[in-house]
MIZATOR-538531 format. One record per residue (C-alpha): residue number from 1; residue in three letters; z, y, x. Coordinates in Angstrom, 3 decimals. Example, Ala and Ser with C-alpha at 12.3 -4.5 7.8 and 13.67 -1.06 7.14 Angstrom:
2
ATOM, 1, ALA, 7.800, -4.500, 12.300
ATOM, 2, SER, 7.140, -1.060, 13.670
END
This chain:
266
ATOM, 1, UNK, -31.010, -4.762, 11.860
ATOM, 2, UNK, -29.248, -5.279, 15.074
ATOM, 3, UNK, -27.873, -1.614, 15.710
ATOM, 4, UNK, -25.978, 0.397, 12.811
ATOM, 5, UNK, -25.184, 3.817, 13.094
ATOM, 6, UNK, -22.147, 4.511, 10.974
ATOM, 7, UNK, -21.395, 8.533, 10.341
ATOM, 8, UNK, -17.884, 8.946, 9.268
ATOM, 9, UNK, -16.229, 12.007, 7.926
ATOM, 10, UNK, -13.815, 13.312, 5.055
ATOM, 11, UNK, -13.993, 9.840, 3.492
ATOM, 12, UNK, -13.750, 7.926, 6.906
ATOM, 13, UNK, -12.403, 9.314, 9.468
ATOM, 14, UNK, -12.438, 6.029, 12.052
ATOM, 15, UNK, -13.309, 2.013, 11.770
ATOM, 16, UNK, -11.211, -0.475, 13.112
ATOM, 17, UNK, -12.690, -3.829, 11.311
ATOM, 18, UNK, -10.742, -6.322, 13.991
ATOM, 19, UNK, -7.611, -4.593, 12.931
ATOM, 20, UNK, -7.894, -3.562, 9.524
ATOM, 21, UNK, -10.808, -6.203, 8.053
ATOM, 22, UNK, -10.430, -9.104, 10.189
ATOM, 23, UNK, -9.845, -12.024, 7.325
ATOM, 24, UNK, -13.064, -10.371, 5.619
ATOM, 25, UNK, -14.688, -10.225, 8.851
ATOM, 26, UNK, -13.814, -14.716, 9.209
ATOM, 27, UNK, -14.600, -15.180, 6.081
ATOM, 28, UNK, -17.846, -14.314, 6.821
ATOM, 29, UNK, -17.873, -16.144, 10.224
ATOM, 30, UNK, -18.031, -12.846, 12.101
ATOM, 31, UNK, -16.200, -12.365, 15.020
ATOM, 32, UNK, -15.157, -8.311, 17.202
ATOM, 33, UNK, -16.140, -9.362, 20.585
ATOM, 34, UNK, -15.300, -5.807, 21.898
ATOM, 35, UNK, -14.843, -2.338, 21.142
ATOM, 36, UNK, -15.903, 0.511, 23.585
ATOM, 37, UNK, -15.085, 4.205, 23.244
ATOM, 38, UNK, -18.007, 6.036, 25.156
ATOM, 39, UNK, -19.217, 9.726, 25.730
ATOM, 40, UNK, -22.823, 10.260, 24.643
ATOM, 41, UNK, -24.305, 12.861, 26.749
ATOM, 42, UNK, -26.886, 14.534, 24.911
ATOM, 43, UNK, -29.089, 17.472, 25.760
ATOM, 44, UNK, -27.221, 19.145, 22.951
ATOM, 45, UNK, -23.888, 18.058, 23.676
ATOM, 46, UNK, -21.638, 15.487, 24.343
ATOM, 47, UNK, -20.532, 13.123, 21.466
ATOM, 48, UNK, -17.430, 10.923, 21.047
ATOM, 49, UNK, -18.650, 7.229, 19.856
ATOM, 50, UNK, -17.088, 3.725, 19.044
ATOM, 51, UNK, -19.005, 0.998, 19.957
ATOM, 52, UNK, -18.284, -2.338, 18.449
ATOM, 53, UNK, -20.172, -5.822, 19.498
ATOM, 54, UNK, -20.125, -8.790, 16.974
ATOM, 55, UNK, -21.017, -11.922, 16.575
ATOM, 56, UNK, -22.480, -12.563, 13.513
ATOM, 57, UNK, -22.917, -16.240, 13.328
ATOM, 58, UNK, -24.376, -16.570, 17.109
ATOM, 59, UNK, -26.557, -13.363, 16.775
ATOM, 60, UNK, -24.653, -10.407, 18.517
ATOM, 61, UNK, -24.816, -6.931, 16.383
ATOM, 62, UNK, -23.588, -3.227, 17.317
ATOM, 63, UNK, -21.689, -0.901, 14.815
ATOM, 64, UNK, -21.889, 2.911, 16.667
ATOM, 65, UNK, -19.270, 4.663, 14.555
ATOM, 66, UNK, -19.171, 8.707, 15.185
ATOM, 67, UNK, -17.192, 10.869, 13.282
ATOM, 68, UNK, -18.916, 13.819, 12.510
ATOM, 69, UNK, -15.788, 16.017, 12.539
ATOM, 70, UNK, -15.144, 15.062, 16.601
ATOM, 71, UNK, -13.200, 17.663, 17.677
ATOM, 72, UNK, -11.730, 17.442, 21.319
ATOM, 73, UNK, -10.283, 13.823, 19.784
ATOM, 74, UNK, -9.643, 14.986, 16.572
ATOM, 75, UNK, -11.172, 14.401, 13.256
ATOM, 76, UNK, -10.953, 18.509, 11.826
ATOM, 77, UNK, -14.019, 20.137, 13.185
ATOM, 78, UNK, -15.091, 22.720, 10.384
ATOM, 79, UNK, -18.089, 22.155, 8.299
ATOM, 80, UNK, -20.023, 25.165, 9.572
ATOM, 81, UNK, -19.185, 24.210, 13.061
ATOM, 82, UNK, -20.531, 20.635, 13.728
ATOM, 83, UNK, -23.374, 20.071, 16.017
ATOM, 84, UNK, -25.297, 18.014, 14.097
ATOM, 85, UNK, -28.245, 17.701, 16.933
ATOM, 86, UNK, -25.707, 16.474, 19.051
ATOM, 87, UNK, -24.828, 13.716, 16.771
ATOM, 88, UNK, -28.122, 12.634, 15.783
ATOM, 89, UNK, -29.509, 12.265, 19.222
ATOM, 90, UNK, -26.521, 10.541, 19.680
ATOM, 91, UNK, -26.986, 7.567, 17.692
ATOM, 92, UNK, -31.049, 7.894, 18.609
ATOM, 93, UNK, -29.960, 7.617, 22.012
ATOM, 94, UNK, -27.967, 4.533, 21.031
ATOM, 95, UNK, -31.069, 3.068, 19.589
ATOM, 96, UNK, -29.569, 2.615, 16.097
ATOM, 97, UNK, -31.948, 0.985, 13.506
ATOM, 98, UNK, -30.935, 2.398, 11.074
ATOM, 99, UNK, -28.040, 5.207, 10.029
ATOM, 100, UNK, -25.261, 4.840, 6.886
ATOM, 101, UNK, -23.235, 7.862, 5.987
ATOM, 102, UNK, -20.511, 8.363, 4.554
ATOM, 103, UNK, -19.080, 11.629, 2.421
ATOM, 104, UNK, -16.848, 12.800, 0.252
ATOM, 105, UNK, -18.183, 14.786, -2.448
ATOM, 106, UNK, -17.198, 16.886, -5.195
ATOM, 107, UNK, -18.086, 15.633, -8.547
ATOM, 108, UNK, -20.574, 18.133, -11.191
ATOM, 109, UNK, -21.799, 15.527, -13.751
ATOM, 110, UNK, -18.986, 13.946, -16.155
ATOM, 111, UNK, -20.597, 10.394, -15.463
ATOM, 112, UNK, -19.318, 10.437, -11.652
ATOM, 113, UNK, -15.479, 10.635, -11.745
ATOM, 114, UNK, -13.188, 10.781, -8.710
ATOM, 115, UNK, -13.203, 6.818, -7.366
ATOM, 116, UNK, -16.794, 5.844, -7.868
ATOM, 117, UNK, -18.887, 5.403, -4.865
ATOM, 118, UNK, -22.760, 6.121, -5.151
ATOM, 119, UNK, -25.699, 6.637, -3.127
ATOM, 120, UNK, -27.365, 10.252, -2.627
ATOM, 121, UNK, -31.318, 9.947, -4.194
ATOM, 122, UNK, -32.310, 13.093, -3.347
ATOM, 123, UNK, -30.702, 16.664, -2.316
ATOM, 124, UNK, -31.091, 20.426, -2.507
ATOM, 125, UNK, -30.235, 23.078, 0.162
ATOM, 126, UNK, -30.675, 26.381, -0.463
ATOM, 127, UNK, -28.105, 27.575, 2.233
ATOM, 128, UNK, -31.069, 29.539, 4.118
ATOM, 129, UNK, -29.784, 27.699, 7.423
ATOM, 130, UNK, -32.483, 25.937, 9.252
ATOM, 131, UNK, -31.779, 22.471, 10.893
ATOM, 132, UNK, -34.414, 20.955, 13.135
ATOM, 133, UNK, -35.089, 19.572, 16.303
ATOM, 134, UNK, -38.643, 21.815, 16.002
ATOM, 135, UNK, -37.151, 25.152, 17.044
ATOM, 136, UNK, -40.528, 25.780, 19.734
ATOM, 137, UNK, -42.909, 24.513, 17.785
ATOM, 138, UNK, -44.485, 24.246, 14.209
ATOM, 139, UNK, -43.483, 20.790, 13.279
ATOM, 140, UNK, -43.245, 20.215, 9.742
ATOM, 141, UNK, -41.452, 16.962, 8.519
ATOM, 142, UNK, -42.174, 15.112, 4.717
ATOM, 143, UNK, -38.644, 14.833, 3.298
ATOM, 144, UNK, -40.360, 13.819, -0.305
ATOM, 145, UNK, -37.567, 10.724, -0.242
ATOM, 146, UNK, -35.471, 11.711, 2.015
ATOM, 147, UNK, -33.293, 8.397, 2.160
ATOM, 148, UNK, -34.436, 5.117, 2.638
ATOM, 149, UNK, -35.542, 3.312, -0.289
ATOM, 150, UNK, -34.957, -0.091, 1.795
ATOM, 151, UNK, -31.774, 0.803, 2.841
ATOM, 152, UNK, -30.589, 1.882, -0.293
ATOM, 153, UNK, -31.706, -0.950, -2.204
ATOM, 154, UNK, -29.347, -3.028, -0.244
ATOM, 155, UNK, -26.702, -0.715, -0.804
ATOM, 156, UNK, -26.765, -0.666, -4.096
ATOM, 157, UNK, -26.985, -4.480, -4.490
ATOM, 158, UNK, -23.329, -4.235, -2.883
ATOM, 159, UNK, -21.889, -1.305, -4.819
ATOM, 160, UNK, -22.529, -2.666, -7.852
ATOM, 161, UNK, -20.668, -5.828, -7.025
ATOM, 162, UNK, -18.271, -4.493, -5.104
ATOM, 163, UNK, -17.149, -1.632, -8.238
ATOM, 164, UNK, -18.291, -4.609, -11.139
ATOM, 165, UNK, -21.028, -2.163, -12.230
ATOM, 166, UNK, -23.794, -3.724, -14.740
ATOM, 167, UNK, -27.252, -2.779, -13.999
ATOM, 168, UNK, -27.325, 0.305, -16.459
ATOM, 169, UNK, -24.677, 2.416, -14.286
ATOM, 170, UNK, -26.158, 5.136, -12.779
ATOM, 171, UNK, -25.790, 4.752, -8.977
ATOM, 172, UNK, -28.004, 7.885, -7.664
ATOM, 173, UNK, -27.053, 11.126, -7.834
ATOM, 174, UNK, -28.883, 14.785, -6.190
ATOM, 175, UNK, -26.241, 16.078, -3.624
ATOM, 176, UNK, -26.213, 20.152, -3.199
ATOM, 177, UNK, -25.153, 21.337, 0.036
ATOM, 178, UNK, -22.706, 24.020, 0.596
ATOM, 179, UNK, -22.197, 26.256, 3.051
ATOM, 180, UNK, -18.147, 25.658, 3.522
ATOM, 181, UNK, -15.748, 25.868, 4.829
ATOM, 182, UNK, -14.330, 27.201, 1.342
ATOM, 183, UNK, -14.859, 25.247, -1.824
ATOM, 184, UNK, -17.056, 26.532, -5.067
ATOM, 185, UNK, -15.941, 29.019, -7.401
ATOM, 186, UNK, -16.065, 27.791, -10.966
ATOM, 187, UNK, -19.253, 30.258, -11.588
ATOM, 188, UNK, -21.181, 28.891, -8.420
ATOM, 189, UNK, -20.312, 25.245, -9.296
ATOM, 190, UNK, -22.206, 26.224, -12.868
ATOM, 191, UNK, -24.961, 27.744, -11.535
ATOM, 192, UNK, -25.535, 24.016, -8.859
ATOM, 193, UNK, -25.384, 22.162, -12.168
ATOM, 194, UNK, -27.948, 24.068, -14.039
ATOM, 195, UNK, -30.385, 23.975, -11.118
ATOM, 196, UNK, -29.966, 20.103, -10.509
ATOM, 197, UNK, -27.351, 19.499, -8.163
ATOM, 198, UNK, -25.037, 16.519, -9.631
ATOM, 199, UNK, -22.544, 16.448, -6.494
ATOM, 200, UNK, -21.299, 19.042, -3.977
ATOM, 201, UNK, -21.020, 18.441, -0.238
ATOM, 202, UNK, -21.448, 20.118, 3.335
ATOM, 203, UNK, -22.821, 18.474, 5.781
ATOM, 204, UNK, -24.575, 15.490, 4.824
ATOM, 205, UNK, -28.143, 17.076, 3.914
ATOM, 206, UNK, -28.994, 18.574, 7.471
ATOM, 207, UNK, -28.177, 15.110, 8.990
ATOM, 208, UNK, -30.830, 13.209, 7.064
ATOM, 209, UNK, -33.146, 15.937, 7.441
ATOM, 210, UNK, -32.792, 15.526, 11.381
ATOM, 211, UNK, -32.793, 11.534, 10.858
ATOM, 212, UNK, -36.476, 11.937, 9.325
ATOM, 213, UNK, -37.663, 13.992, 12.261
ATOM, 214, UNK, -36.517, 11.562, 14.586
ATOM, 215, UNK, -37.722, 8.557, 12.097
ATOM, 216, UNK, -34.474, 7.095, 11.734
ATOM, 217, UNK, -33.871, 5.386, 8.174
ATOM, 218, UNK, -30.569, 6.781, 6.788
ATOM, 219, UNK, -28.588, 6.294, 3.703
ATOM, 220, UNK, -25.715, 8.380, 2.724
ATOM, 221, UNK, -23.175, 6.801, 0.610
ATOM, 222, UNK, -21.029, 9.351, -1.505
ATOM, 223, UNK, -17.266, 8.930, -2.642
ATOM, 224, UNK, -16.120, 10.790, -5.604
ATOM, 225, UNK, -13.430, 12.660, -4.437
ATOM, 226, UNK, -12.466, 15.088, -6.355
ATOM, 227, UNK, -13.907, 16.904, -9.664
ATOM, 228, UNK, -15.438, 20.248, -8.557
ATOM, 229, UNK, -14.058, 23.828, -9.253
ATOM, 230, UNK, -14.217, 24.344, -12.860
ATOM, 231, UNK, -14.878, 20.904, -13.364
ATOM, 232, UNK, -11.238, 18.731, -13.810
ATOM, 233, UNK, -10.583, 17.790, -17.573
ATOM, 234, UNK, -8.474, 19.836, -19.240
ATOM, 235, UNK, -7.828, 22.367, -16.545
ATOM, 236, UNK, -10.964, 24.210, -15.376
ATOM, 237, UNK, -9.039, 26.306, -13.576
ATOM, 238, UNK, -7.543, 23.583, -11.343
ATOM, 239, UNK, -7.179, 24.624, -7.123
ATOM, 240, UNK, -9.038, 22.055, -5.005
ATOM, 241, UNK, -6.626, 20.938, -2.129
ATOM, 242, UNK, -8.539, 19.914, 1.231
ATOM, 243, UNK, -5.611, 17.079, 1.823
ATOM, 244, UNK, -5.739, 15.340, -1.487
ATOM, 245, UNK, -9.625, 15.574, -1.723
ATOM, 246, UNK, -8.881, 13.682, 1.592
ATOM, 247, UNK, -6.560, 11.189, 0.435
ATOM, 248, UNK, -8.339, 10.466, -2.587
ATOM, 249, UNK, -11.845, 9.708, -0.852
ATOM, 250, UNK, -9.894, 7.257, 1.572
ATOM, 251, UNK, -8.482, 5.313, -0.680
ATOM, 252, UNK, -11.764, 4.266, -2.178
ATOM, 253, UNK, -12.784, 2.495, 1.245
ATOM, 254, UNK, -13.211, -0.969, 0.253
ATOM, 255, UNK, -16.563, -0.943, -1.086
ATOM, 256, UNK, -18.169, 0.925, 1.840
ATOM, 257, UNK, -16.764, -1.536, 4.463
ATOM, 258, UNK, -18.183, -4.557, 1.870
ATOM, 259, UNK, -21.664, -2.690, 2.473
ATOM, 260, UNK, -21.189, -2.578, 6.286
ATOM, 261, UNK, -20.146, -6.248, 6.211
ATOM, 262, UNK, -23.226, -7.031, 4.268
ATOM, 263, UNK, -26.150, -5.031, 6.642
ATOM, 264, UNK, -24.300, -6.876, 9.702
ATOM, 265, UNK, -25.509, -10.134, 8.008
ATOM, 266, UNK, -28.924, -9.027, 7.863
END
């Protein structure tokens, strides 16, 4: 894969691997050759994206980084607000091979606590809001897997050695998209759990459902931020802050630039 589409949000808010991962990138015999901040214009919108060209032992790659939060060069661009079209024709326009997300989520299931970093295996949405490229016509997209099986199955490979996981850790978990902008109450955050949602996020699902119509592969890997409402130990009534949940799902970076590292040797 010479073109990777990198979607960066609460848990990545910008890449900077000549600057920030530059003895991991020599280790590897990888070398920035140059970073470009362009406007995609799309028919939907205009779209803020980093460009960055390396060499990856005499083959030259592309990481397109957009940040799905792009707000008039800010990273705060509500949930409920972001024009996802606009960013998926983006990085189709951009001819990306394949796309990697990355969110912060809100942990339901005891076996995912705040740090770990997993992959999404399948979601729900029962928001009612419709998100397709097919608003003329009667197109109706398979979303049976929803996330590449190839993609993830390199992902994985690199999560687990990156977090010292044995093969028996679960890595896959069913993301439930919210709404947003607010959090859960305790009583809705019940009510995901019983119906099969295992993590809590809002905006990841209608991107891979737009990635499928335009036959993108896409991966989305999820950071344990935070417990959800009701959830923390020992204090279900706990208030979810939007800055720590922040803080906490940057801090567990590491793994996700490993996996980046590893697709640019592919």
């Amino acid at each position: 894969m010479d073109r990777i589409g990198i979607i960066g949000g609460t848990g990545l808010v910008s890449i900077n691997l000549e600057s920030e991962h530059k003895s991991e990138l020599e280790s590897r015999g990888f070398k920035v050759i140059r970073t470009d901040e362009v406007l995609a214009q799309t028919e939907f919108g205009n779209v803020p994206l980093k460009c960055t060209s390396i060499d990856v032992n005499g083959s030259n790659k592309e990481l397109i980084f957009l940040q799905r939060h792009h707000n008039n060069g800010s990273a705060n661009k509500p949930p409920h607000m972001i024009n996802h079209k606009a960013n998926l024709k983006a990085l189709q326009n951009s001819n990306c091979d394949v796309i990697i997300s990355v969110c912060s989520i809100g942990a339901i299931v005891s076996d995912l606590p705040p740090g770990k970093v997993v992959l999404a295996g399948q979601y729900i949405d029962f928001t009612g809001v419709a998100t397709s490229f097919n608003d003329t016509f009667a197109v109706f997209t398979s979303v049976t897997e929803p996330f590449s099986s190839e993609l993830n199955s390199l992902l994985e490979v690199c999560l687990r050695e990156s977090q010292s996981f044995s093969d028996a850790e679960k890595m896959y978990y069913t993301y439930w998209l919210a709404q947003g902008p607010h959090f859960e109450t305790r009583a809705e955050v019940d009510a995901i759990d019983k119906l099969g949602g295992e993590m809590v996020g809002m905006t990841m699902a209608r991107e891979v459902k737009l990635a499928n119509e335009l036959s993108i592969p896409y991966s989305a890997i999820c950071i344990s931020s935070n417990w959800a409402a009701g959830r923390e130990p020992g204090n279900p009534t706990a208030d979810l802050s939007h800055t720590l949940v922040s803080s906490q799902a940057n801090q567990r970076l590491d793994p996700v630039v490993q996996c980046i590292v590893e697709l640019l040797a592919k």
